[in-house]
N, C-alpha and C positions, 0 to 999 in steps of 0.2 A: 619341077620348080627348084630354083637355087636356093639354098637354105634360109644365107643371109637375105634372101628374096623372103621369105617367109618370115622369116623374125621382123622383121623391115614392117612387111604387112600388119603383124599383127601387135606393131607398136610398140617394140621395143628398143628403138631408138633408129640414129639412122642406119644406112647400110654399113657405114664406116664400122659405125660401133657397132652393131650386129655380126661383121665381121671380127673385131675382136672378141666379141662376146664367146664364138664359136673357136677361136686359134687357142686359146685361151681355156680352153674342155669349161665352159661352164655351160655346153649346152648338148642336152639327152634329143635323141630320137627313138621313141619308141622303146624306150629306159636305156637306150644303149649309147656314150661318149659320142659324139662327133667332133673333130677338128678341122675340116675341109669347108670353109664357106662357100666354096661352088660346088658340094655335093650336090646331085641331082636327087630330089626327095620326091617320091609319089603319093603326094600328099592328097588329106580325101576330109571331106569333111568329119570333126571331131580326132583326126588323127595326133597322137598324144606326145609331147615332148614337153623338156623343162628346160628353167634357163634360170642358172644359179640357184638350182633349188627348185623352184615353184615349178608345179604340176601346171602344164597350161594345154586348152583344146586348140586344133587350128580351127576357122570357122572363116571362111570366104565374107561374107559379110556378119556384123555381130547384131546378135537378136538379143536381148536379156530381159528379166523382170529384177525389181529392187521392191523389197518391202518398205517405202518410206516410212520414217520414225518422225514422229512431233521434232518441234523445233530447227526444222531443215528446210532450205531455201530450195526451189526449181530453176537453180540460175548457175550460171559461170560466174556471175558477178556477184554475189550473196549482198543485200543492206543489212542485215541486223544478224540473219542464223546464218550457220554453218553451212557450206551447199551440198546437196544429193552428190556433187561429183567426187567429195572428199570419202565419200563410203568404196568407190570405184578402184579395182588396182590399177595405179599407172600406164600398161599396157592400151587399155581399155578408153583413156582417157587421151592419150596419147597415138591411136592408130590414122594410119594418111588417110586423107581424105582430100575428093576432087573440091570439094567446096572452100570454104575461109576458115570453116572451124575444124577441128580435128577430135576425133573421136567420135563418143557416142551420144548422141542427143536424148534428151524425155521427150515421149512422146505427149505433149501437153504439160500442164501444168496441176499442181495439189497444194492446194497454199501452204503456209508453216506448220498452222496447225494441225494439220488433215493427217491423216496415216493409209499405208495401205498401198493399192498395186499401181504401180508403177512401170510401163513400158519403156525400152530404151534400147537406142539401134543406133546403125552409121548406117542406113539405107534410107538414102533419101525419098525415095520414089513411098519407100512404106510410110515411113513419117506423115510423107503428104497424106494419102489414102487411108490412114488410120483416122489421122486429125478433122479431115475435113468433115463439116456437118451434112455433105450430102450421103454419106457413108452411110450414117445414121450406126454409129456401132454402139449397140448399148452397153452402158455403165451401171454398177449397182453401188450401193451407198450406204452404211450402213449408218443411221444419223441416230445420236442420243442428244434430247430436246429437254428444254431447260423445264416446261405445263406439260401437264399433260396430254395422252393425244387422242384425240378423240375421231368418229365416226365423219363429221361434216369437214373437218379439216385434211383427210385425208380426201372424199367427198372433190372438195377444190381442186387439191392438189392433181388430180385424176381427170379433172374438166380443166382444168388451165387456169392460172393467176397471171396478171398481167404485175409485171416490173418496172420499175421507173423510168426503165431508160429505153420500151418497147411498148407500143400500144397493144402489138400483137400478144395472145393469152398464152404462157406457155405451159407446156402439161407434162406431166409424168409418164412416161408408160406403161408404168406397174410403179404401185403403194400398198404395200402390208405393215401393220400394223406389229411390231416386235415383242412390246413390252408397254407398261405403262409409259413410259421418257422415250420410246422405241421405234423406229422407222425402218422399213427397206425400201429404197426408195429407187427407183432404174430411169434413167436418163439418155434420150441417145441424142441431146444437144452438149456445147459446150461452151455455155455463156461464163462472162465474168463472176465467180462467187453465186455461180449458177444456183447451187442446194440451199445457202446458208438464205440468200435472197426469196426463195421460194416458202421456205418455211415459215420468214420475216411477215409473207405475204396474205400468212393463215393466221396470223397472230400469237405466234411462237417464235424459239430462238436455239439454233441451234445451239451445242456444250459438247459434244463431242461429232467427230466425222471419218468415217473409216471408209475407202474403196476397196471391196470386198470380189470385185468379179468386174472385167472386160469382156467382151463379144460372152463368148463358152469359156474362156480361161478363167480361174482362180485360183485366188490366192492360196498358193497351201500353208496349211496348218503349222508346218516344222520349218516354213522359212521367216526367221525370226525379223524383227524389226533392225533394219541398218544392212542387214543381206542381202546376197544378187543371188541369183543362180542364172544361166545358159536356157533359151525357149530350146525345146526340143521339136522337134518335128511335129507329134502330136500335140503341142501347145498351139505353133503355127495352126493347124487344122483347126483346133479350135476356136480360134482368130477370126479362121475363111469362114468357117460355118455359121457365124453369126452375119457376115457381111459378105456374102458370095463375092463381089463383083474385086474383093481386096486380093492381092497375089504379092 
């Protein structure tokens, strides 16, 4: 693959400018100078080069988690917060894509307030398959409630509350009990203000709301709030394992 074909890919501007990025030595392969934009690179997933500095992976399509931080919009178009995209390096946000938008999409949405994992790709085909409700990929939730919580309210939550805006009852998968204000709460729908509405629905309120775990993925410990990191292979897996029929 042509170099400036890969800088190109992986969003860093057009090919023009990806060619001068490269005549220009501001771009490593494999830590070592290159100046030739039609070197032929044998390029492999995770294969390592930089441009003007920054360490960057190649990655044929991009997989990533974000640890969403309070006060951040799930949008391109932010109304009131700051958006998830602005935590993103340019690259990232900036890679071609066959569709209208460019770069990487959230896989769903976490409202402003809400914290926690965050899916985010330029594969369309996954997007769909992760999102959709027939998938059923369970979510976990980590909800701090304003009363406390008690045995029959969790009881509900387990048999189904019906919402205002569905006759049908919806239910929890799995409800444990955290703490006295404490919920863990797994959901494999994904209604509007799904949790906060459910909990409304037992005669409580939620106060805080953390996504602690997708399919088998979670959140690790050391990736702080406003971070990304790159899925790895075995994160993927843990993906598939919860939702066999997703690729």
């Amino acid at each position: 693959m042509l170099l400036q074909d890969i800088l190109y890919s992986q969003g860093f501007g057009t090919r023009r400018v990806c060619a001068g990025l490269i005549q220009q030595g501001l771009v490593t392969v494999l830590g070592a100078v290159e100046t030739d934009p039609s070197a032929d690179i044998d390029v492999e997933e995770g294969t390592a080069f930089g441009v003007q500095g920054t360490p960057w992976e190649y990655h044929a399509k991009a997989y990533l988690m974000l640890h969403k931080p309070a006060g951040t919009e799930c949008s391109q178009k932010p109304s009131t917060y700051p958006s998830i995209y602005t935590l993103l390096p340019s690259p990232l946000r900036l890679r071609p894509n066959k569709g209208a938008v460019q770069g990487v999409q959230a896989i769903g949405r976490l409202d402003q307030d809400t914290t926690g994992l965050l899916l985010m790709t330029d594969d369309g085909q996954f997007i769909h398959r992760m999102g959709s409700p027939k998938h059923h990929v369970p979510k976990v939730y980590e909800v701090t409630t304003k009363h406390p919580v008690d045995a029959t309210q969790i009881q509900k939550l387990l048999a189904g509350v019906v919402l205002d805006d569905d006759p049908k009852p919806v239910r929890a998968a799995a409800c444990e009990q955290t703490g006295e204000l404490g919920l863990r709460l797994t959901l494999t729908e994904g209604k509007y203000h799904q949790v906060k509405r459910m909990i409304a629905a037992v005669s409580n309120r939620v106060e805080g709301l953390h996504r602690s775990r997708m399919g088998g993925l979670v959140l690790p410990s050391d990736l702080a709030p406003g971070q990304w990191r790159w899925l790895r292979e075995a994160d993927l897996l843990a993906l598939r394992q919860a939702a066999p029929d997703i690729r």
